[in-house]
C-alpha atoms as one frame of an Amber mdcrd trajectory, in Angstrom:
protein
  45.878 123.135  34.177  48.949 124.610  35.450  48.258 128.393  36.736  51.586
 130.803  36.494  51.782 132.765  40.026  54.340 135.559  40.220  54.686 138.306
  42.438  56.727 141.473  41.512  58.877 143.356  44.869  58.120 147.342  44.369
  61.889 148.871  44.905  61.698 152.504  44.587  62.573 153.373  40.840  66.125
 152.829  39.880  65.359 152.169  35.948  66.608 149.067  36.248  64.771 146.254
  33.842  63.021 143.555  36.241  64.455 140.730  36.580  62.500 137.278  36.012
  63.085 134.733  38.528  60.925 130.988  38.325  60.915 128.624  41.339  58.689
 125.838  41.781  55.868 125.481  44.523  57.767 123.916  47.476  56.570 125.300
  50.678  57.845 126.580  53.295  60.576 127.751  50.736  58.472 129.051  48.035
  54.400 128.851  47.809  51.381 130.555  46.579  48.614 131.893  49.124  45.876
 133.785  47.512  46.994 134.713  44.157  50.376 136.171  46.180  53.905 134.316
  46.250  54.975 133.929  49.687  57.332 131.678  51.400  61.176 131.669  53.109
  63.488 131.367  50.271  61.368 134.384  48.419  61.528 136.630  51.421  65.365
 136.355  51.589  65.784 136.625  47.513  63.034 139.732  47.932  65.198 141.427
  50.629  68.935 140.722  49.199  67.418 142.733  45.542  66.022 145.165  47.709
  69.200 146.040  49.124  70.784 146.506  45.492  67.606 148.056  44.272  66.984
 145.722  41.780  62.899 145.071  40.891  62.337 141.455  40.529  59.227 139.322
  39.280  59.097 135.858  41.181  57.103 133.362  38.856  55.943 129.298  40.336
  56.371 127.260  37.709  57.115 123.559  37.296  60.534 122.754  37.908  61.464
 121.085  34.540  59.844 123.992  32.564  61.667 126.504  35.244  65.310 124.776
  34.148  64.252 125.041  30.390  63.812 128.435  30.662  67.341 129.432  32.492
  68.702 126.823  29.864  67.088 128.726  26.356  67.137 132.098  28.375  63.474
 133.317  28.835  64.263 133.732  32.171  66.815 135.559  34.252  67.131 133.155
  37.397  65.601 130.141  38.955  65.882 129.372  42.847  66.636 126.942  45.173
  68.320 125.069  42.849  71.148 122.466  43.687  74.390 122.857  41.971  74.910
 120.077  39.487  77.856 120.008  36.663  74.989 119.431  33.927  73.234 123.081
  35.208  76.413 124.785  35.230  76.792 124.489  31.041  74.076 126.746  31.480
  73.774 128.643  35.049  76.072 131.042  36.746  75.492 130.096  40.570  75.817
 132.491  43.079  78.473 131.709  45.211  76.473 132.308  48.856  74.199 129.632
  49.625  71.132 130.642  49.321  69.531 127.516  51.753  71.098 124.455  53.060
  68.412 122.074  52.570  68.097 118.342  54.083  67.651 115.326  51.787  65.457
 112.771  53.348  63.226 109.696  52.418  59.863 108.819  53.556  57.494 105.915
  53.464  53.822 105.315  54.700  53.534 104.873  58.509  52.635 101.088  58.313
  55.938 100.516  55.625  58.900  97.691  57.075  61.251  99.674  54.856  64.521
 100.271  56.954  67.453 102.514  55.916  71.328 102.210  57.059  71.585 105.232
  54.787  73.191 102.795  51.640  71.115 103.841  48.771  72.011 100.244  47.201
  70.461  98.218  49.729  66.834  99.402  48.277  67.315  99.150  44.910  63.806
  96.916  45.509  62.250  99.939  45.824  60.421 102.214  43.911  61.135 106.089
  44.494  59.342 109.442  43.662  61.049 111.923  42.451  59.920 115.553  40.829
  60.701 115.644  37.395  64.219 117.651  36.595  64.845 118.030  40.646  68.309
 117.395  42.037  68.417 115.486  44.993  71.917 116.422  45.867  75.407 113.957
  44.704  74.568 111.061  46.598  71.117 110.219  45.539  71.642 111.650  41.836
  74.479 109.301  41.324  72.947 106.232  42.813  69.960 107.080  39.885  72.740
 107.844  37.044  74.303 104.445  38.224  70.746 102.544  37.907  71.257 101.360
  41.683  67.525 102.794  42.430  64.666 103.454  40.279  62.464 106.314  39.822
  60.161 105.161  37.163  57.478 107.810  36.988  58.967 111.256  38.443  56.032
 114.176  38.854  55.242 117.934  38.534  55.336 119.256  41.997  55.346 118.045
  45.505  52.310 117.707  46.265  52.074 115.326  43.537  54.170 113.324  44.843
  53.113 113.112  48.309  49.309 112.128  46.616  50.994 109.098  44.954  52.857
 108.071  48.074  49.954 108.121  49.890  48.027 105.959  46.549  50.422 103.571
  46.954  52.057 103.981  43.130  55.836 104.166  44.783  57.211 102.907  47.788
  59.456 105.774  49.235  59.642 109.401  48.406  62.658 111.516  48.105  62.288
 115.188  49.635  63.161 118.422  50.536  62.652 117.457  54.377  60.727 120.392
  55.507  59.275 121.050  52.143  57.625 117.291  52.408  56.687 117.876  56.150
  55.242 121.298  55.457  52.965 119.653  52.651  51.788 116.507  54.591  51.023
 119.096  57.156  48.702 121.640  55.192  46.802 117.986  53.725  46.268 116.971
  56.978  48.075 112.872  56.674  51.092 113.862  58.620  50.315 110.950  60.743
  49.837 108.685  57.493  53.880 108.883  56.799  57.279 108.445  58.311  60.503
 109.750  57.869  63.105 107.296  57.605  66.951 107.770  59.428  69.633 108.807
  58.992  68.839 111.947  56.149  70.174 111.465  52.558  72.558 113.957  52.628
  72.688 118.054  53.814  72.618 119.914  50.280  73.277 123.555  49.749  70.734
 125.534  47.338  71.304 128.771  45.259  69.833 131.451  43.291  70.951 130.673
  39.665  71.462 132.884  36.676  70.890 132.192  33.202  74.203 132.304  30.990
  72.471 133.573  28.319  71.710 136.562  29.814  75.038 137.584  30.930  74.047
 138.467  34.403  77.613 138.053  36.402  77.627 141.937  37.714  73.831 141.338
  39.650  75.141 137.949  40.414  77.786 139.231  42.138  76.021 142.592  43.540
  73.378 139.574  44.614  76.050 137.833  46.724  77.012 140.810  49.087  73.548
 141.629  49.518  73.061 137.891  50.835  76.642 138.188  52.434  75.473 141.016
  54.521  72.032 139.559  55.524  73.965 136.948  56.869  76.528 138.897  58.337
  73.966 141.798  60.153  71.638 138.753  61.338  68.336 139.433  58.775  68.814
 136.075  57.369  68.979 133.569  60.855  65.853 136.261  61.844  63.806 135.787
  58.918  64.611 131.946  59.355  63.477 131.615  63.249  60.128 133.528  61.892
  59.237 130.790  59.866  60.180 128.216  62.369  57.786 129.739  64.857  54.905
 130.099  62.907
């Protein structure tokens, strides 16, 4: 069974309503450590509605269910989500990035599989996906277009690293350090190789539901994440996590 983790951030009062943000579990970005959501993405989204004042509650859910819910409304935003022209019927993006991420693909240790970085040329392959993840234009497209197949996507990450390493598909499709930092905390980092060159580099953001007409903390959102950027909290928060 599925558990729901959130986290709320104390801000001193403002009597503002608390926002409710979903993400999925996808260390280092966003994870859950004893009952408590942790991770690099949520520290930056913590500290940018900190600066506003804004209370937020940051729920792990999985991803499809996390897009249904900025899609119908029951929640207020969803993060790191890649921009795609189907989400933005429904999402206002910020217009910061929240996290460039790196799209890469990665096969058991033992595997012949070669990449020249032409999606086409292993459209032999099986892939894992996560169900309702974007994977950025290049690899979207070349699934849209039927040129590789993804014929059983799954909940989470860690799913899918389980089935890579059972054999069910060939080559997984990640998050690059999201994939690394899971084979890491199983222990089979040495069971799997990352292929070269990358996918593609993708840009993430913090997305807002339409339905709950949330432009003005949107906005208030990106100069809090402008600033970060600007006064050097963001590139510190970022070497912290690359030194742990």
């Amino acid at each position: 069974m599925w558990m729901l983790i959130g986290c709320i951030m104390y801000v001193p009062f403002t009597g503002a309503q608390t926002l409710e943000l979903v993400t999925l579990q996808y260390p280092p970005y966003q994870y859950e450590e004893n009952g408590v959501v942790k991770g690099l993405v949520v520290d930056i989204v913590n500290e940018a509605f900190r600066r506003i004042r804004q209370p937020v509650n940051i729920t792990l859910l999985p991803w499809a269910r996390a897009i249904k819910m900025i899609e119908d409304g029951s929640a207020d935003g969803i993060f790191t989500a890649y921009k795609t022209p189907e989400r933005e019927v429904f999402a206002d993006y910020s217009k910061e990035i929240l996290m460039p991420q790196t799209v890469s693909l990665f096969v058991l240790k033992d595997s012949s599989i070669h990449f020249d970085g032409d999606l086409s040329r292993l459209a032999g392959y099986n892939f894992g996906v996560v169900r309702k993840v974007s994977y950025g234009k290049v690899f979207d497209e070349a699934v849209k277009h039927g040129q590789i197949k993804v014929p059983d996507p799954a909940n989470t990450g860690e799913q899918n690293i389980d089935k890579l390493l059972a054999k069910r598909f060939d080559i997984l499709v990640s998050n690059k350090y999201g994939a690394l930092d899971i084979l890491a905390s199983k222990g089979v980092l040495d069971r799997v190789k990352e292929l070269s060159p990358e996918v593609e580099q993708v840009p993430s953001y913090l997305a807002f539901s339409k339905r709950r007409n949330l432009i003005s903390i949107r906005d208030r959102f990106d100069e809090a994440l402008s600033e970060m950027k600007q006064d050097g909290t963001y590139e510190g928060m970022i070497i912290r996590y690359v030194r742990k």
